[in-house]
C-alpha positions in Angstrom: 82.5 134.2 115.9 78.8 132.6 115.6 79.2 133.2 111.6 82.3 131.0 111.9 81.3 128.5 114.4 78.2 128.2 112.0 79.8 127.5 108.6 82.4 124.9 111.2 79.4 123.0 111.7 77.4 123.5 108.2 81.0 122.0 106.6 81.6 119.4 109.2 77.9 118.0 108.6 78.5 118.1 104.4 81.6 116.4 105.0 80.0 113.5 107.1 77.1 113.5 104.5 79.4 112.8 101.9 81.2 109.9 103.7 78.1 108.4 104.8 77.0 108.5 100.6 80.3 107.3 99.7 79.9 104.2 102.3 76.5 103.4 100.7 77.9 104.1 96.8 81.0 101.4 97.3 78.6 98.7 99.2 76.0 98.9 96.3 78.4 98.1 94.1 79.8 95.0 95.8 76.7 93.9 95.9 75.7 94.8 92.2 78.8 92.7 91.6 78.4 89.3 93.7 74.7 89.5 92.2 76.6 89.5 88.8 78.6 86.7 89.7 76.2 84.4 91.5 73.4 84.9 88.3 75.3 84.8 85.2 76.2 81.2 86.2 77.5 78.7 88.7 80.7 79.8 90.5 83.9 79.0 88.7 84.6 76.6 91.9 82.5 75.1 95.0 84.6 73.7 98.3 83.5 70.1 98.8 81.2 69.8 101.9 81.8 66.2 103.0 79.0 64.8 104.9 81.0 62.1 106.2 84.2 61.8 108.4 87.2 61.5 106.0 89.2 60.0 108.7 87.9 56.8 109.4 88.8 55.3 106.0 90.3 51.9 104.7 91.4 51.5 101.2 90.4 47.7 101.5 86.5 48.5 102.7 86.6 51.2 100.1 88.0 48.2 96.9 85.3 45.8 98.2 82.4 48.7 97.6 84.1 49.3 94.0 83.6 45.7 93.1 79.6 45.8 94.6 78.5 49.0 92.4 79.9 51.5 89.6 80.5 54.7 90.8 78.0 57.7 90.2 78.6 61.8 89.6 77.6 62.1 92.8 79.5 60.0 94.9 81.9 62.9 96.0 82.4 62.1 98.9 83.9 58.1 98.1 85.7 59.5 95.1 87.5 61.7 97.6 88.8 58.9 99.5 89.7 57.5 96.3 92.0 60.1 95.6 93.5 59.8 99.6 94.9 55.6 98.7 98.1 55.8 97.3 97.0 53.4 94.2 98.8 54.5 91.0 97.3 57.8 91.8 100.4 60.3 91.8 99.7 63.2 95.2 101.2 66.4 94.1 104.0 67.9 96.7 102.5 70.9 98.2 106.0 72.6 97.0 105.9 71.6 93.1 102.9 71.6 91.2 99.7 72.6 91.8 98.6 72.9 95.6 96.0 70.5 97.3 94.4 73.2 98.6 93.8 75.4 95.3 92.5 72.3 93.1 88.7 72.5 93.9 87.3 69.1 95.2 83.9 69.6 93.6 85.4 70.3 89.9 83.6 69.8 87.1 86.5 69.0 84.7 88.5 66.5 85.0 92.1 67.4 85.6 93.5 64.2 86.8 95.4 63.3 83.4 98.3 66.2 84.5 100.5 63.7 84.9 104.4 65.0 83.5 103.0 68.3 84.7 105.3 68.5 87.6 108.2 67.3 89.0 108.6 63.4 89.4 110.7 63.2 92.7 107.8 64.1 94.6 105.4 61.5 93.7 104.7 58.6 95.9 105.2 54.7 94.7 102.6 52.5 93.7 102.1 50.1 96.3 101.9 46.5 95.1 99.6 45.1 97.2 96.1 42.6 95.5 94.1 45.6 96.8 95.6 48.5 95.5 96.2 46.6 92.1 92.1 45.9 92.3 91.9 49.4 92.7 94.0 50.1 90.1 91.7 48.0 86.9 88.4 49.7 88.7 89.9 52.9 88.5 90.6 52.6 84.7 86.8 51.8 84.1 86.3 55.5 85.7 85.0 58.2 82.9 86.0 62.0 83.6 83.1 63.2 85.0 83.4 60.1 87.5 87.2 61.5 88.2 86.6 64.8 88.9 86.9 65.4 92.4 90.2 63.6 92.9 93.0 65.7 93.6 95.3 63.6 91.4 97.8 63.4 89.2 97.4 60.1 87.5 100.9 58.6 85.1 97.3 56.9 83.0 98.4 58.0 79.6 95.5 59.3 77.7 94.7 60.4 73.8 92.0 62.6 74.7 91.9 66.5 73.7 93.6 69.2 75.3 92.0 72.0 77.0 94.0 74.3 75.2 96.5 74.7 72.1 99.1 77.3 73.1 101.2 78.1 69.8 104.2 80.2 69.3 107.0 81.1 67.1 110.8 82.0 67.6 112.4 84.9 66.1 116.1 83.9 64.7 117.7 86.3 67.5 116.3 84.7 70.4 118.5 83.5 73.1 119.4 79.6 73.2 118.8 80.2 77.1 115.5 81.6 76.6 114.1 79.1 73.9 115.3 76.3 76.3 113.8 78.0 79.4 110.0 78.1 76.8 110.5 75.1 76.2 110.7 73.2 79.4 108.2 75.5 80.9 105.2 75.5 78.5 105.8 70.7 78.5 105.3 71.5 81.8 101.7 72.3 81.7 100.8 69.3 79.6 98.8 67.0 78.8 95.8 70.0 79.4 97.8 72.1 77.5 99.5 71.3 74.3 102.3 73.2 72.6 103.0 73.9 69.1 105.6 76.1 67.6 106.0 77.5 63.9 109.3 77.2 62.9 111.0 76.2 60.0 114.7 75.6 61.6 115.7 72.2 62.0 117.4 72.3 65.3 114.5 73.7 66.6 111.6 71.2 65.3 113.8 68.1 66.8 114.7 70.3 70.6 110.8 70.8 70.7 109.5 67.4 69.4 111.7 66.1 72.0 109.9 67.8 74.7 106.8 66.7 73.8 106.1 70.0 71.7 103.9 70.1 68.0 105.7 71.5 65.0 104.5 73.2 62.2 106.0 75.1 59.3 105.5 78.9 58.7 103.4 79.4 55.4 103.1 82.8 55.7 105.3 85.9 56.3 105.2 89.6 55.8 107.3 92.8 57.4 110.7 91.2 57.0 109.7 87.6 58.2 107.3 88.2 61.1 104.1 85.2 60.8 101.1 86.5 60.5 99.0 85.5 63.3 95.3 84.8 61.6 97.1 82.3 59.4 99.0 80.8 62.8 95.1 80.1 64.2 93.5 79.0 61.2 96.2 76.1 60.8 95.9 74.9 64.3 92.1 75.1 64.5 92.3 73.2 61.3 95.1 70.6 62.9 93.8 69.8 66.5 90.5 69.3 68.5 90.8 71.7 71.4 88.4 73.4 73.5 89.9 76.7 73.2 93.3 77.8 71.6 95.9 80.7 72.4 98.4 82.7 70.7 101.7 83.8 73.2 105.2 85.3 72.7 107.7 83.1 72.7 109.3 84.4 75.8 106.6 84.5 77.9 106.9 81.8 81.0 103.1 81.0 82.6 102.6 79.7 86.5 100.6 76.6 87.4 97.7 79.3 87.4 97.2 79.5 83.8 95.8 76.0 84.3 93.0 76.8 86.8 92.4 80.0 85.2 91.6 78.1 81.8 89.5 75.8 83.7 87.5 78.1 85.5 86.9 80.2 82.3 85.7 76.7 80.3 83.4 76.0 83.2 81.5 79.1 82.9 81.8 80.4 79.6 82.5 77.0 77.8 78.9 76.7 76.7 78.4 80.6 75.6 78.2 80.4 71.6 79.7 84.6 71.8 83.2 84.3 71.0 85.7 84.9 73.8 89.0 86.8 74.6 91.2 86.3 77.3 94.3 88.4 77.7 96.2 90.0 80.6 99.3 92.5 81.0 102.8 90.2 81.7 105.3 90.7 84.5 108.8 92.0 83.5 111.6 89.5 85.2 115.4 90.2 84.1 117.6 87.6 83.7 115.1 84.5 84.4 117.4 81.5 84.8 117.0 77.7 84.2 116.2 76.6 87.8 113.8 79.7 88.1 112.2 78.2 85.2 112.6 74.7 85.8 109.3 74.9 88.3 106.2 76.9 88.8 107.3 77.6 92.3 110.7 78.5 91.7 109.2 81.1 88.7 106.5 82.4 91.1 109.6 83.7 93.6 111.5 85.2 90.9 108.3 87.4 90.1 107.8 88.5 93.0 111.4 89.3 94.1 112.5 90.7 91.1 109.2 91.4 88.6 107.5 94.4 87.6 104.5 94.2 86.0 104.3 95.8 82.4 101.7 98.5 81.5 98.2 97.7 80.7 98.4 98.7 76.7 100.7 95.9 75.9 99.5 92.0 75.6 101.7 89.3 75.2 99.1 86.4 74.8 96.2 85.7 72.8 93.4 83.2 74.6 90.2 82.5 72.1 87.6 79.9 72.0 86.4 78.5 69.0 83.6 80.7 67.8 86.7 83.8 67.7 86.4 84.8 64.1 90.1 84.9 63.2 89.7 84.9 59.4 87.6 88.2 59.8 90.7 89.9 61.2 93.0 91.6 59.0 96.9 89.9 58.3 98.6 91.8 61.1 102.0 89.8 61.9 103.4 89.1 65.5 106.3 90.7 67.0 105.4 94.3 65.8 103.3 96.7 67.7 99.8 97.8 67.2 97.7 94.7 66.5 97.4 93.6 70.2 95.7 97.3 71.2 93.5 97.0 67.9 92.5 92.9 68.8 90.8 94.0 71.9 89.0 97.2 70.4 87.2 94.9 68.0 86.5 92.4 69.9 84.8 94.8 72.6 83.1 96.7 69.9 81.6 93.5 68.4 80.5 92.5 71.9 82.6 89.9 71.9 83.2 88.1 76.0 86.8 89.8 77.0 87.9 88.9 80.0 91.2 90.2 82.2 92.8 87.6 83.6 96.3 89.5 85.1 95.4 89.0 88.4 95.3 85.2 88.3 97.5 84.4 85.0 101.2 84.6 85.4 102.7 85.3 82.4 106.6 86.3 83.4 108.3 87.5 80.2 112.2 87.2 79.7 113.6 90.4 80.2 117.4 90.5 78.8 119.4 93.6 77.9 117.7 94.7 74.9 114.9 95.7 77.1 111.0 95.8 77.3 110.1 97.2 73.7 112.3 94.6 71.1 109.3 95.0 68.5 110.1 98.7 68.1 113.5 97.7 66.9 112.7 95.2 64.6 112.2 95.7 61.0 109.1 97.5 59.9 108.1 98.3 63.3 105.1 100.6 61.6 103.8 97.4 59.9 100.6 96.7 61.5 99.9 100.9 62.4 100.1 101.2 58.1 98.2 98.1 58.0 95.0 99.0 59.9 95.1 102.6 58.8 93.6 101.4 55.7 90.6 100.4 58.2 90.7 103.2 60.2 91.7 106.4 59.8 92.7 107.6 63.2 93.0 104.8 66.2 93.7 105.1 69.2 95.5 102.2 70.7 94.8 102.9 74.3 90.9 102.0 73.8 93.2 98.4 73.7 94.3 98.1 77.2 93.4 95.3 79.3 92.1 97.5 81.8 89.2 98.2 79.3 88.1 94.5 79.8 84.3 93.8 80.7 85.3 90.9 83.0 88.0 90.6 84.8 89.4 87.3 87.1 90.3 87.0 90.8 91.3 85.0 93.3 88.5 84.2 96.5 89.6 84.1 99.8 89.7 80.6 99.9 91.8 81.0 96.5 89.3 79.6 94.4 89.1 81.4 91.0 86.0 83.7 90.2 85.0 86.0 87.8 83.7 89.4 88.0 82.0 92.2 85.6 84.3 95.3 85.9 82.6 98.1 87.9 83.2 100.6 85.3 85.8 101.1 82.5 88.3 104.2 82.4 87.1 107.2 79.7 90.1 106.0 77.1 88.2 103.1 76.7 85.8 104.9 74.5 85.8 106.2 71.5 88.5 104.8 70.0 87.8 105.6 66.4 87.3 109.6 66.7 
């Protein structure tokens, strides 16, 4: 009896010990993290503290202080108001588009040229008073640092660079539902985004360029007709002046997210000279149909009614920054399998910034009958394995998953967009040349 009431207690005590060194193991590394966070740069996004009462307003007092001085960075607070008078400035429905409450008041981009992002039937009317039409030629004089704490979505039309190039390229078996479906979606998330597709049909350069899409011919092919992707990059880093630039399937759908994902990713890594990766795993959604993809919120219910999201090995989209050394990376062609794993193993071995972006990207691929895996049927499925063998002899494509990401992306309580170094990385990740 006292032998077993003794080892009772000497177990009950190693079992509290252990909980108690657990306790202290998982608040260390919260810490460890937020210290990360807070040092490697600013936040991604600050909440507006306004020093003044935002109720007490009038968009006449608020004209007759435009005409007296030019606005300054850091009048926050006035261009706030600004944003509240319904002067040629476009409000977002909470229901279509991007939320009030989500676009950060203290931004340092400017992301009040979305306009044709969203749906028009919820914008209000410019009002046609001398005022508002005052405010509206002061306005224009506004540059777009001076802009960016409106929560706007201006009809200005502007010439200036995107934030990002998004390019695809159809295969000659896709859907007519599912190209039209792309299409809409991706116009959607102009003017910061701009799409281009490589095609060289006829029907589909004149359905794109009437949606506001780039099109460029396909100059280079290999495994039965699949584009290789290095030669996709180099022509539109050559064409356009973007910020960053992004390779996607051409079935993949994105949410309004993409958007403040991209720029809370150019705000904090913009001015790092390492190049940069972003990727993320897609969600699976069968049978996505035209209203479901006629609006981000529409598309954000049919995920989470209907989606599964895909395992981690398999990347549908390609996010890079300038300073990505494409022409370093051998001709592997899109639509067959292998080169996504073996993009993400070089570009961690090379120490290049990947970041994981799943949990705020919503990329909603167009699941039809012929399932999940449609590169595995396509003609020289083995194309890009063979091809990299050449490099290396034994690979393994697991080392490629976007769980092996340094950085990964999340959403604050406040859902404001942060980033995050990844505690620790599973043992796949390593060694994936043996």
């Amino acid at each position: 009896m006292a032998v077993g009431y003794f080892l009772g207690k000497r177990t009950l005590v190693f079992v509290l010990l252990s909980m108690y060194l657990l306790t202290l193991y998982f608040i260390h590394g919260y810490y460890s993290m937020l210290t990360y966070n807070r040092h490697r740069r600013e936040p991604f996004e600050r909440v507006l503290q306004d020093k003044e009462d935002m109720t007490s307003f009038s968009c006449s007092k608020l004209v007759a202080h435009l005409k007296k001085q030019s606005l300054m960075h850091t009048d926050a607070v006035l261009l706030h108001r600004l944003a509240k008078c319904k002067i040629n400035i476009r409000n977002v429905n909470p229901t279509d588009g991007i939320h009030r409450t989500h676009l950060d008041k203290n931004r340092k981009r400017n992301i009040d040229n979305i306009r044709d992002s969203f749906s028009r039937k919820h914008l209000h009317r410019e009002s046609k008073t001398d005022n508002e039409k005052n405010m509206v030629n002061n306005r224009n004089k506004f540059t777009r640092k001076q802009l960016q704490h409106t929560n706007c979505i201006c009809n200005k039309k502007t010439d200036k660079a995107p934030l990002l190039v998004l390019f695809s390229t159809w295969s000659d078996n896709m859907s007519g539902r599912i190209r039209d479906n792309t299409c809409y979606n991706w116009r959607s998330l102009r003017p910061l985004v701009q799409p281009v597709l490589f095609t060289n049909s006829s029907s589909a350069r004149r359905e794109c360029e009437k949606n506001g899409w780039s099109v460029l011919p396909l100059r280079q092919t290999a495994a039965g007709g699949a584009p290789v992707l290095k030669v996709m990059f180099a022509e539109v880093l050559r064409r356009f002046n973007s910020t960053i630039y992004g390779f996607s399937n051409g079935d993949i759908l994105f949410g309004e997210n993409l958007l403040k994902t991209l720029v809370a990713v150019e705000e904090t890594f913009g001015a790092e000279k390492r190049p940069l990766l972003l990727i993320g795993t897609r969600t699976n959604v069968v049978n996505v149909t035209s209203p479901e993809a006629s609006s981000f919120s529409n598309l954000q219910v049919a995920s989470k009614k209907r989606g599964k999201l895909f395992i981690h090995q398999s990347q549908d989209y390609f996010i890079t920054n300038k300073a990505f050394p494409w022409s370093d990376i051998p001709g592997v062609v899109v639509g067959r399998r292998g080169y996504d794993n073996w993009i993400v193993i070089n570009s961690i071995l090379k120490q290049h910034t990947v970041i994981d972006a799943t949990e705020t990207i919503l990329a909603v691929h167009q699941t039809t009958r012929k399932g999940i895996y449609e590169g595995h049927s396509r003609p020289y499925p083995d194309y890009n394995t063979k091809l990299l063998a050449r490099y290396h002899k034994t690979i393994r494509y697991v080392a490629g998953s976007t769980r092996c990401a340094g950085i990964i992306t999340k959403y604050s309580v406040k859902g404001n967009i942060f980033a995050l170094k990844r505690n620790s990385v599973p043992k796949f990740c390593k060694n994936p040349y043996p």
